[in-house]
C-alpha positions in Angstrom: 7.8 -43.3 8.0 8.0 -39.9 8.2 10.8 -37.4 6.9 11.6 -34.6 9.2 11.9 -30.7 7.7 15.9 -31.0 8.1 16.3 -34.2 6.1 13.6 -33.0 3.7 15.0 -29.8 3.0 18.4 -30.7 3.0 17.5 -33.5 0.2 16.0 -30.7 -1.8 19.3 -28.5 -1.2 21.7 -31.8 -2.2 19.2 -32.4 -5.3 19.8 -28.5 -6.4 23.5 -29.1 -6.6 23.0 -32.6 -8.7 20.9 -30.6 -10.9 23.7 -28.0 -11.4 27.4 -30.0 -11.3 29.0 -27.6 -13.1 28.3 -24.5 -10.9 29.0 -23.8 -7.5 25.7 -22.9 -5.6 25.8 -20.3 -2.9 23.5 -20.2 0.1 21.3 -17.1 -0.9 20.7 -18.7 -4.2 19.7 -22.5 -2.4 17.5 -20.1 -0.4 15.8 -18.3 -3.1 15.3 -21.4 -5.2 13.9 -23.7 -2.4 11.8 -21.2 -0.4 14.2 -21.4 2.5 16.0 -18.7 5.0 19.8 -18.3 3.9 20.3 -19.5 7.6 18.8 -22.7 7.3 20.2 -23.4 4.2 23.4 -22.2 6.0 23.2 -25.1 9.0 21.8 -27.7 6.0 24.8 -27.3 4.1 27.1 -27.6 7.1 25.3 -31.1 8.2 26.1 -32.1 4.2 29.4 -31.0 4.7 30.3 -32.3 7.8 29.3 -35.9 6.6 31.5 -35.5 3.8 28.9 -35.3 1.2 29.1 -31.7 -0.2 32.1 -29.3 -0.3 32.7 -25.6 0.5 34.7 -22.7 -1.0 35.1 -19.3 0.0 35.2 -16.4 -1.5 33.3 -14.1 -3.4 32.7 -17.1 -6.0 32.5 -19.4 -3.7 30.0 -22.0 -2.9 28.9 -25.0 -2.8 29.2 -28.4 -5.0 28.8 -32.4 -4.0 31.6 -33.9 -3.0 31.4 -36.8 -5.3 29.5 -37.5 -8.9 25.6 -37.3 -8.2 25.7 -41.0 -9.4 28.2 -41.9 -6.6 25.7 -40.5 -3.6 22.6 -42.5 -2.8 19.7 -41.2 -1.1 20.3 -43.3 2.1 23.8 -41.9 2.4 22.1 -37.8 2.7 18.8 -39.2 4.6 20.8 -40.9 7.6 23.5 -37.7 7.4 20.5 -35.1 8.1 18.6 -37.9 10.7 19.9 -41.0 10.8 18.7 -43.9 10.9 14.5 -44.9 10.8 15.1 -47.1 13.8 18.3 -47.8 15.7 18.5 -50.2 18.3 19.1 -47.7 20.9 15.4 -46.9 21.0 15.0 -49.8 23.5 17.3 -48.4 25.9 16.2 -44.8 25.7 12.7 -45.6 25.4 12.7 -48.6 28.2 9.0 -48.2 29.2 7.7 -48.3 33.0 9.3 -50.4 34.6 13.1 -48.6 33.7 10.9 -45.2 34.7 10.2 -47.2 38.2 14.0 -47.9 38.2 13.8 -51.6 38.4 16.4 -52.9 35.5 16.6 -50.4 33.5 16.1 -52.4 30.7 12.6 -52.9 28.1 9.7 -54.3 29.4 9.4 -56.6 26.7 13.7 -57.2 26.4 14.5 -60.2 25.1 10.6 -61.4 23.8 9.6 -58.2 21.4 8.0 -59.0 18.3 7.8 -54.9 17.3 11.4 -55.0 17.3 12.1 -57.3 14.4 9.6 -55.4 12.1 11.1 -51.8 12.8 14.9 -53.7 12.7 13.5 -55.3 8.9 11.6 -52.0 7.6 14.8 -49.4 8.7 16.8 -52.3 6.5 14.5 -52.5 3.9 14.6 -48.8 3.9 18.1 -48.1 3.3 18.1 -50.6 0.8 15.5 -48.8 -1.0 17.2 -45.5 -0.3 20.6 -47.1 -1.2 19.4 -47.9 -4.8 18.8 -44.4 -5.9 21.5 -42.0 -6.4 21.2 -38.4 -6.4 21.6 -38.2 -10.3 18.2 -40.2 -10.9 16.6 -37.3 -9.2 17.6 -34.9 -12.0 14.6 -35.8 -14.0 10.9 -34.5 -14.1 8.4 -35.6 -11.9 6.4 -37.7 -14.0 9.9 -39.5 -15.2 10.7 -39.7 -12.0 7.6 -41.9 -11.4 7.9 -43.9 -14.1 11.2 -44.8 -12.5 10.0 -45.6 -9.8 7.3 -47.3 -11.0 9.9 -49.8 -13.0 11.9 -50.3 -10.0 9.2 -51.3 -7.6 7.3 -54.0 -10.3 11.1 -55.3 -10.4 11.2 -55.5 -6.8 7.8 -57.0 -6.7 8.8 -59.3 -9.2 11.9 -60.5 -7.3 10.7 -60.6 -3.9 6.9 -61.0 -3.9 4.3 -59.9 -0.8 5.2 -60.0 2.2 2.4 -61.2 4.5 
């Protein structure tokens, strides 16, 4: 899987404001602080917005705060705001192969016998569960807490569910 720069950035953006609650942050200084142009900080913040994850105010002291406690927001909830989901099953009708290129049904090659499908169904769920299990406010912490975190969560996980083969 691969993050693209819009729900990258606009993670590190959300993360900002989790690490600040108690100010408002303004685009210029989101900008400054992540290495970003003010205008694409701007359009971040409006996807955040938008999905009902961040809120603006005007003014000369305006800015911008989350929408609900850090704790309340999980990751899954700001990933699939800024790009969705990994895999939808929509692919299969945009993506039809050859023979819906050839116009002949318009549907997938392999419709109704994929075994791809299934996988990419069971890793975009596996996923968001991941995703769903950490909230914004575990990302206030250092780096190397933040891997022993993770670290704890994934031998739990290992623990519980075993390998997959």
């Amino acid at each position: 899987m691969k993050l693209s720069s819009q729900e990258e950035y606009g993670l590190r953006c959300i993360a900002r404001l989790a690490h600040h609650p108690e100010a408002l942050g303004t685009i210029h200084e989101i900008a400054k602080a992540e290495g970003l142009t003010p205008a694409y900080v701007a359009k971040l913040m409006g996807v955040l917005k938008r999905a009902g994850l961040v809120t603006a105010s005007r003014g000369q002291k305006g800015g911008y705060a989350l929408a609900r406690a850090a704790e309340a927001i999980d990751l899954s909830e700001v990933i699939v705001a800024l790009g969705g989901r990994l895999y939808s099953n929509k692919f299969c009708g945009e993506h039809a192969g050859i023979l819906a290129q050839a116009g002949a049904s318009g549907r997938c090659a392999h419709d109704g016998n994929c075994s791809i499908r299934p996988v990419l169904v069971g890793l975009d769920r596996l996923v968001h569960d991941a995703l769903s299990r950490v909230s914004l406010k575990s990302l206030v912490r250092s780096e190397p807490a933040m891997h022993g975190f993770l670290q704890l969560r994934l031998a739990a996980a290992e623990a519980a569910h075993g390998k997959v083969v």
